[in-house]
N, C-alpha and C positions, 0 to 999 in steps of 0.2 A: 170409719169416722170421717165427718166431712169437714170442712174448713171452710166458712163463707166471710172471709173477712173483705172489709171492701173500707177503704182508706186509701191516701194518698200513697202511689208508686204502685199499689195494690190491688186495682179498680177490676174486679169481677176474677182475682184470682181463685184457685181451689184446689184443697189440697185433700186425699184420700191416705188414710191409716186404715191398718188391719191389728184389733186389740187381742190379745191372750193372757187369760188368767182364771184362775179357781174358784173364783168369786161368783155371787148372784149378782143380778143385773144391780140390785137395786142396792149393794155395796157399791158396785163399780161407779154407778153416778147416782153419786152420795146428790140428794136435793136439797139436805137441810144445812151443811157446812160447805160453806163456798165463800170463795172470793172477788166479790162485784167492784165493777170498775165504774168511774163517772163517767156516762156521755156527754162530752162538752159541744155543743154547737160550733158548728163552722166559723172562726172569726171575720167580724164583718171588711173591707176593703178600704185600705188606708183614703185617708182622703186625700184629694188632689192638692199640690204644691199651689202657693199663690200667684198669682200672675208676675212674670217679670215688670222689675221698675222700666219705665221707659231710659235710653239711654241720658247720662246725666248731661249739662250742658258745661261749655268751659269756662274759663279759660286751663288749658291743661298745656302741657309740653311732651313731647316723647324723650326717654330714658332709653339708652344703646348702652348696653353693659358690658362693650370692650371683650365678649366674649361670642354673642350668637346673635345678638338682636343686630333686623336687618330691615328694610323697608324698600317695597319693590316697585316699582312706575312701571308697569310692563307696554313693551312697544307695538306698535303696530306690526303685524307681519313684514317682514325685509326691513325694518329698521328705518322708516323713512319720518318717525314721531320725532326722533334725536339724529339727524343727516343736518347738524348745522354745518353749512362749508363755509360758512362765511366769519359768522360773527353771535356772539353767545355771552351770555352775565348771569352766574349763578349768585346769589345772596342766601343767605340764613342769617337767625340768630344763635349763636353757640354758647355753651359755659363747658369745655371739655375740663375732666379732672387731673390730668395730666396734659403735659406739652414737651414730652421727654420721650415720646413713642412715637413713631409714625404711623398715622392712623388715614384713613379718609373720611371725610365730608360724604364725598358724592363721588362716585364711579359711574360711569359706560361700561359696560359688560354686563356677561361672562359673554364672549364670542367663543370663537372656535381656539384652539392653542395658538400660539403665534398672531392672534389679532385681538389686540385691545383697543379702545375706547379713549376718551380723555376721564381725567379723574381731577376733584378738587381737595390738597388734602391741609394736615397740620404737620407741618416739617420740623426736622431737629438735625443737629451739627454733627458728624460722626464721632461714636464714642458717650454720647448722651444717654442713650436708650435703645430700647428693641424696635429695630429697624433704621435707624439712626444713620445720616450719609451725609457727604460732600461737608459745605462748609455752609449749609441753613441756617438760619438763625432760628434756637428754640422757639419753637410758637408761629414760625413763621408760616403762609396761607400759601401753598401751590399750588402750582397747576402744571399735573402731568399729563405728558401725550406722548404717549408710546404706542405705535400703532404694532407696532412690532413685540411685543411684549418681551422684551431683554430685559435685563436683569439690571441696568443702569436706567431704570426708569425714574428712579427717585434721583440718582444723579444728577444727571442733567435736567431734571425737571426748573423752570425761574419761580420764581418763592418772591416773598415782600423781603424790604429791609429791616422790619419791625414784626414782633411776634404778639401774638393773641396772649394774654394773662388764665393762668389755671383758674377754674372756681370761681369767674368774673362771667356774666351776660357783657356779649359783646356781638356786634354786628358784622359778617366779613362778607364783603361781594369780591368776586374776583370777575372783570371783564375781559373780551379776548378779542380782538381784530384780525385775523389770517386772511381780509379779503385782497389783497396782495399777491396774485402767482407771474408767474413767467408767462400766461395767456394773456395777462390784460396790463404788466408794469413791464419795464425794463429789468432787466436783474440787478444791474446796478442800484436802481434808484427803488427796489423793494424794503420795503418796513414793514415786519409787522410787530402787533406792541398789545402783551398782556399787563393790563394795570390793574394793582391791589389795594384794595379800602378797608378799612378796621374802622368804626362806628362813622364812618360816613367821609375819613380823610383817606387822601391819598398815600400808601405808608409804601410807594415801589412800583416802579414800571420796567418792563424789561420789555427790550425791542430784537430782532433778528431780522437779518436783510436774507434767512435759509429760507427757500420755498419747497425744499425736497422731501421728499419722504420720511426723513427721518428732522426735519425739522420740531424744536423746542417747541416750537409755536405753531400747533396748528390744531385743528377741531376731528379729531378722527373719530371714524364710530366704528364699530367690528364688524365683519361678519358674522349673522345673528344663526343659531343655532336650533331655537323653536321662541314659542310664543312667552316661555319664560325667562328671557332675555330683556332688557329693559335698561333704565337707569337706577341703581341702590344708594341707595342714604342706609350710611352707619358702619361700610365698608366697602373695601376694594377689592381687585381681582387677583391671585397668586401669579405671579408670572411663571414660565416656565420653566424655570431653576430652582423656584419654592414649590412649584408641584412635584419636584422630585423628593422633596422633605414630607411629604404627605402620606400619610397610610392608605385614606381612603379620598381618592381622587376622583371615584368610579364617575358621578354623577355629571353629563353632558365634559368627563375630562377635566371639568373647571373647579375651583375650589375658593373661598371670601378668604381673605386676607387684611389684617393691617385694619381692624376694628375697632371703632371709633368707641371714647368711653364719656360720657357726659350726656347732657341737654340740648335739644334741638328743638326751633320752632320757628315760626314766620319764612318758608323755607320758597322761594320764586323763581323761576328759572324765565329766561327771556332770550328770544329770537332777533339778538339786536349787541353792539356793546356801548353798554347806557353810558350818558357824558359825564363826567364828577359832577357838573352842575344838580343834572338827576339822583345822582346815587346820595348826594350829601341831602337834598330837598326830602329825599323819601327812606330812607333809609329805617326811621324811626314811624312811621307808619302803614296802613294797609296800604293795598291797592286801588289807590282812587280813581276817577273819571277821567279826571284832567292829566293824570302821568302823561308824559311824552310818547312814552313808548309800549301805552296800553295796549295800540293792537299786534304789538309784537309780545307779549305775554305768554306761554305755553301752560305751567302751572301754578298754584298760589296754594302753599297748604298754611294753614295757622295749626293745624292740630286739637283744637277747642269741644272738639268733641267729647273727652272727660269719660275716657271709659267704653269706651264706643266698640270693644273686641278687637281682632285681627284686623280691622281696615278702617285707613282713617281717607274722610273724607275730602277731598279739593276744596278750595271755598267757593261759597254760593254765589259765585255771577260765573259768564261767561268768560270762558278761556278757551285754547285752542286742544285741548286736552283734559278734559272734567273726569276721566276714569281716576278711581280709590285707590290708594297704597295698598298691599298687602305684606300685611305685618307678621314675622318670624319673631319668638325669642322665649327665653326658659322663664323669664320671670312672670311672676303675678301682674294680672291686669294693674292692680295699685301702683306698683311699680314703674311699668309701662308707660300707662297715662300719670303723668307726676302732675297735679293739681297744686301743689305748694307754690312750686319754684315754677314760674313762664316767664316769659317776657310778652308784657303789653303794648300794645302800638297804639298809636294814635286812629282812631277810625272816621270814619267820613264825615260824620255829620258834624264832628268837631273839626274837619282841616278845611278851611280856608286855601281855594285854587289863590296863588297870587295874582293882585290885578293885572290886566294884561299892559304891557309896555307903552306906553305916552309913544305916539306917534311918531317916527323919525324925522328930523325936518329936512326938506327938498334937497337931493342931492346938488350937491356944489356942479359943476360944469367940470371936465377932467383937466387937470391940473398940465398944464406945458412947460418946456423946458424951462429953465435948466435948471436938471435935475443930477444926482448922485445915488448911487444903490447904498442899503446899507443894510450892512450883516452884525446880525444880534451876538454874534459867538455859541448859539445854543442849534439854531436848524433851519436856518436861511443856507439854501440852495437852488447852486446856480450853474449850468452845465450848458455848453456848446457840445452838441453829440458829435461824434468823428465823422463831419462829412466830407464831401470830395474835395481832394488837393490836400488833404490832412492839413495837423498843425502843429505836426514833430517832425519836420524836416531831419534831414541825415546827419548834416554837417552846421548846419548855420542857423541860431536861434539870437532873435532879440526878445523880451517882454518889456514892456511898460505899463506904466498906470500912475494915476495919483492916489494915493492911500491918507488914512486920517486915524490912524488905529487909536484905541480906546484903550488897550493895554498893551504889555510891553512884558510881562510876567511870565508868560507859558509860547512854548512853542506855536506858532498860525499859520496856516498855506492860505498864501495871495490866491496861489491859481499850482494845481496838477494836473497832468496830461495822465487819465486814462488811470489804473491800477498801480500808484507807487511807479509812474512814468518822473520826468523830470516836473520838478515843482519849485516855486521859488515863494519862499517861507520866512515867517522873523522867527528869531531864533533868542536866545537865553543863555546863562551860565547855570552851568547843575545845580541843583537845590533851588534853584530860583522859581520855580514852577513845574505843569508840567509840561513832558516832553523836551524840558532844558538840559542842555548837555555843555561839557568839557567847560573850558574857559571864555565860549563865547558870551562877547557883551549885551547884555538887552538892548533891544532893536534893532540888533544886526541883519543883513539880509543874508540869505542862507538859497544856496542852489542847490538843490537836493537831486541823484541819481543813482539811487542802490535801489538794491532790489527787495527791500524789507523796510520798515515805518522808522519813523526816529524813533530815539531814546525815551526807556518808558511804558512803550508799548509792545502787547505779545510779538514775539518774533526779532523785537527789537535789535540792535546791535550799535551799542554804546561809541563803539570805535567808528562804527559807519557817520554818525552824526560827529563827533569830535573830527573827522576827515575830510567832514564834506567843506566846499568850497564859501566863503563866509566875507562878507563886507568888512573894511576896518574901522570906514563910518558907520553911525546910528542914525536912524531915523527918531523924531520926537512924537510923545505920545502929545493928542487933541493937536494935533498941527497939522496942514496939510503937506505933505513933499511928492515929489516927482520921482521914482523910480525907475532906472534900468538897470537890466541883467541879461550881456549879451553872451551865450555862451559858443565858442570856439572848438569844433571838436576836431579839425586839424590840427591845429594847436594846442589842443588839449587844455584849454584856460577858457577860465573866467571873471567878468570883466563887470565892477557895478560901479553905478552912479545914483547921485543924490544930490538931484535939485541942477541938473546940469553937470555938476562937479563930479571929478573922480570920485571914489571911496571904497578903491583897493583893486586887486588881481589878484587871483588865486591860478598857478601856473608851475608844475603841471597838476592837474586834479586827482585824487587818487578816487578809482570808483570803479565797481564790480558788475557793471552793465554798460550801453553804449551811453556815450554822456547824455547825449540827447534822446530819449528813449519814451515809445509813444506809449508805454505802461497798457500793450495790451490792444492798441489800435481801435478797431471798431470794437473789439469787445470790454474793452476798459472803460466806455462810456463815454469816454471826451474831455475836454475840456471842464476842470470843474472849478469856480471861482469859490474861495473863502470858506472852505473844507477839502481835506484829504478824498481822492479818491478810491481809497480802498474800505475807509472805515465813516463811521460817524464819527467823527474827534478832529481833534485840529483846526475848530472854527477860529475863523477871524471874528474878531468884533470890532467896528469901524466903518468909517465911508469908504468908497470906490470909485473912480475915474475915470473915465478916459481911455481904456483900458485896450492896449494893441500887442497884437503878436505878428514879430516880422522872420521872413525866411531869409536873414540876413544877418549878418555881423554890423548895425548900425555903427559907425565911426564914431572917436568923443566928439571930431571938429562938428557935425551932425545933431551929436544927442546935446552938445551947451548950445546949439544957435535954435533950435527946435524943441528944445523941453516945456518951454511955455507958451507951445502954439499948437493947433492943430496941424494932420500930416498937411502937406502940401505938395503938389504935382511936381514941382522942380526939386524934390529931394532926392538924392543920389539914389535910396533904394527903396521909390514910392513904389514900383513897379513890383519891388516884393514884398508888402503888406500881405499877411493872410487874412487880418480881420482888425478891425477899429468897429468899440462902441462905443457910445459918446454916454448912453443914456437920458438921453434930453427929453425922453417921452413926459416925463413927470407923471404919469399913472398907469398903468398898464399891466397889465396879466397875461402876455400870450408870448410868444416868439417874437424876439429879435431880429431882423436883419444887423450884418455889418454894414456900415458907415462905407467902406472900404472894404476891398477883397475881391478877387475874384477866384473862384465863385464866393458869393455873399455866404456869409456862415451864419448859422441863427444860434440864439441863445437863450432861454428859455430862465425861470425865472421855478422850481421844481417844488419847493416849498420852501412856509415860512410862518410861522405865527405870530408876524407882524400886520395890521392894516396896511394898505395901498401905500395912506400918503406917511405914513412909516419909513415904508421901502422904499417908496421913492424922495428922498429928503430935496424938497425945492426949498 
């Protein structure tokens, strides 16, 4: 028997049987009872699917689902697309569902273990939620830099004063200045200062005079690991105390972390840290022509694509970086690209560049004496750096000046020598302000010599300021007076005057360094007029004088016949003047000479957010 079936899995098989039986042939295959089957014809070939829709157009937003959805900017080989060392302003728009998690915005990474990136995130208070530290304000917009990826990254990270709202479209840029190091500033005189904006206002600035490695503020990018390293929107990086919580860590070691759960769109990144002026003007729309800081631009996504798969596109003009997102996550495209809920900006051909500024009229001629400095109380600084012949003698210190102070409320340093060296300060009663301590009176003049800040402040010590040596007279607020404070350190006393007149001795001093103490010498910085030298705080607000420092115990018979005069050649200790400024330039921005001194001591004018003829009051 032969078998010729030929059908599908079957094609040209054949099978052979051997039959036995008692039968004639013509029983055995019966012709007339049988059982026929339908030959059906091959069925014909489905027909081809329709053509895909073209991608739809937007406006759409992307959806991060606080679980897996990730967006990838991938860098250039070695890292050099995100090498900002200077200065950087990330913006988006957000609507996160929660503000009780710690999530990020936007991260730098994955690098290698032990190197992370900067990250931008949404902060919370410890105790609030998962991941939750320090003492944040829910909602609030950070910015970490941990180059070191420890595990106090969110710790110390500066955050705003004001928090983002759950379930609300809101705008947050956070800008960063770290061009501040030890190559090109003094250490002293280092600031650097990330500031934060929620729909286009300022809601927190945090400043740090650390330029080291491990500083709060600075712009780090990791060592990058392959080509899939970059910057992510919609999470951050595990550091390495959370990869020890991980199962599967295998991939490049690294792992996302701290995922971000809401809406994202209008998302800009910039090569620059844009001025409030900029961020409040633009905030609410694209990226126009006329931005200031257009050609410092890196990326601009809108996300408007609606659907557009795995990668969404940069927007169409030029940037310094036009490469696609690539886009991770378990949801549905629907999902993904959220067409409901965006946020729309304002686009070009409706914004209006403002007119440009009406002419300035001809500058004035520079202003001559006589003149007076005047300090704001906020960041007017003013420093003589320690040059030669110092200006902390051993034993014998006079200062003078004439002062005009504006308030009388909070503790103010006239003038400190160098790091919390000697300082001569007004001073308060506790509760009166800050940095006011024990029983002294407002306006009193205060000689200061410990080795930690007044009262008030970290490190502080309450009984150091209650001890130090203090005037029995006050000086009056908006008036002008004449100040001395000559301090004794054989005799261990000090000795003030006001307006010629006595106004007390303090004898003996009680103090826990030399009285007269150069807070650090050359490395303390100098001389600093009308702020602490160890911190930003302690400004004066008021004019300034006249202003001399003698390597002498000026006598009273001396300081009543010569307080309302310039030094003069026949005074008993003209010969030991370190320096007299007078300030009479009436405009000016550069180094000082003294008036007096040998050698001539300069004194520089460091910063101030006042105009010229501000600072210089004619």
């Amino acid at each position: 028997v032969t078998n010729e079936f030929i059908g599908p899995g079957h094609l040209g098989s054949r099978f052979d049987a051997l039959l036995n039986t008692s039968d004639a042939n013509s029983v055995v295959w019966d012709t007339v009872v049988r059982q026929d089957l339908t030959n059906y014809p091959v069925p014909p070939l489905p027909s081809p699917p329709p053509p895909s829709p073209p991608p739809r157009a937007g406006p759409s937003a992307l959806y991060f689902n606080g679980v897996d959805t990730s967006a990838l900017q991938q860098s250039e080989a070695g890292g050099a697309t995100f090498s900002f060392n200077n200065a950087v302003t990330f913006e988006a728009w957000i609507k996160p569902e929660s503000i009780t998690r710690y999530q990020h915005i936007a991260a730098l990474g994955m690098g290698e273990i032990g190197s992370s990136g900067w990250g931008v995130g949404i902060m919370c208070g410890a105790g609030h939620g998962p991941g939750c530290c320090g003492d944040h304000v829910n909602g609030a917009i950070g910015w970490i830099a941990d180059p070191h990826d420890s595990s106090t990254a969110c710790l110390v990270a500066k955050s705003s004063a004001v928090g983002v709202t759950a379930n609300v479209w809101q705008h947050i840029a956070v800008t960063v200045d770290a061009s501040q190091t030890t190559a090109n500033t003094r250490a002293f005189m280092i600031v650097r200062r990330a500031t934060f904006y929620i729909n286009g206002v300022s809601v927190g600035t945090s400043t740090t005079s650390d330029a080291s490695a491990t500083s709060p503020i600075q712009i780090p990018y990791p060592q990058w690991v392959n080509a899939s390293d970059g910057l992510f929107f919609g999470h951050g990086v595990c550091s390495v105390s959370e990869l020890y919580g991980l199962r599967d860590n295998a991939i490049r070691g690294r792992a996302p972390c701290h995922h971000y759960r809401g809406l994202m769109d209008e998302v800009k990144l910039w090569r620059a840290a844009l001025l409030p002026s900029t961020i409040s003007t633009h905030f609410n729309k694209t990226v126009v022509s006329w931005h200031a800081n257009r050609d410092k631009l890196v990326f601009y996504y809108n996300f408007d694509q609606q659907g557009s798969g795995l990668v969404a596109e940069p927007h169409a003009f030029e940037a310094s970086l036009p490469r696609p997102l690539v886009l991770t996550t378990s949801d549905s495209q629907a999902l993904l690209w959220n067409t409901v809920d965006n946020q729309p900006v304002g686009l070009e051909p409706s914004v209006i560049a403002p007119p440009p500024p009406q002419a300035p009229p001809p500058s004035s001629p520079p202003q001559v004496g006589s003149s007076v400095l005047y300090f704001n109380g906020r960041n007017t600084k003013v420093v003589a750096p320690y040059g030669p012949g110092g200006m902390a003698p051993a034993n014998l210190l006079t200062f003078q000046a004439w002062i005009k102070p504006q308030e009388l409320n909070r503790g103010q340093v006239l003038a400190m020598m160098g790091t919390n060296g000697w300082a001569v300060m007004l001073t308060c009663n506790a509760g009166n302000g800050t940095a006011c301590c024990a029983n002294h009176r407002p306006g009193s003049l205060m000689f200061w010599s410990f080795q930690n800040t007044p009262a008030s402040f970290p490190n502080a010590s309450a009984s150091n300021c209650a001890n130090a040596a203090v005037s029995t007279s006050q000086v009056v607020k908006n008036e002008w007076q004449f100040i001395s404070v000559v301090a004794d350190a054989a005799s261990n006393s000090v000795s003030f005057y006001i307006n010629g007149s006595a106004a007390g001795v303090t004898a003996p001093v009680s103090y826990d360094i030399r009285l007269i103490n150069d807070g650090g010498g050359s490395g303390g910085g100098g001389l600093h007029l009308g702020r602490s030298g160890a911190c930003e705080c302690l400004q004066y607000k008021g004019y300034m004088d006249e202003v001399s420092l003698w390597n002498a115990a000026v006598s009273s018979v001396d300081i009543a016949r010569h307080w309302n005069g310039i030094p003069v050649s026949w005074q008993d200790d003209f010969a030991n003047i370190i320096a007299y400024w007078d300030f009479n330039q009436g405009h000016f921005d550069g180094s000082l000479e003294s008036t007096y001194g040998s050698p001539t001591q300069l004194i520089t004018v460091m910063d101030t957010s006042d105009p010229l003829d501000v600072l210089w009051n004619t």
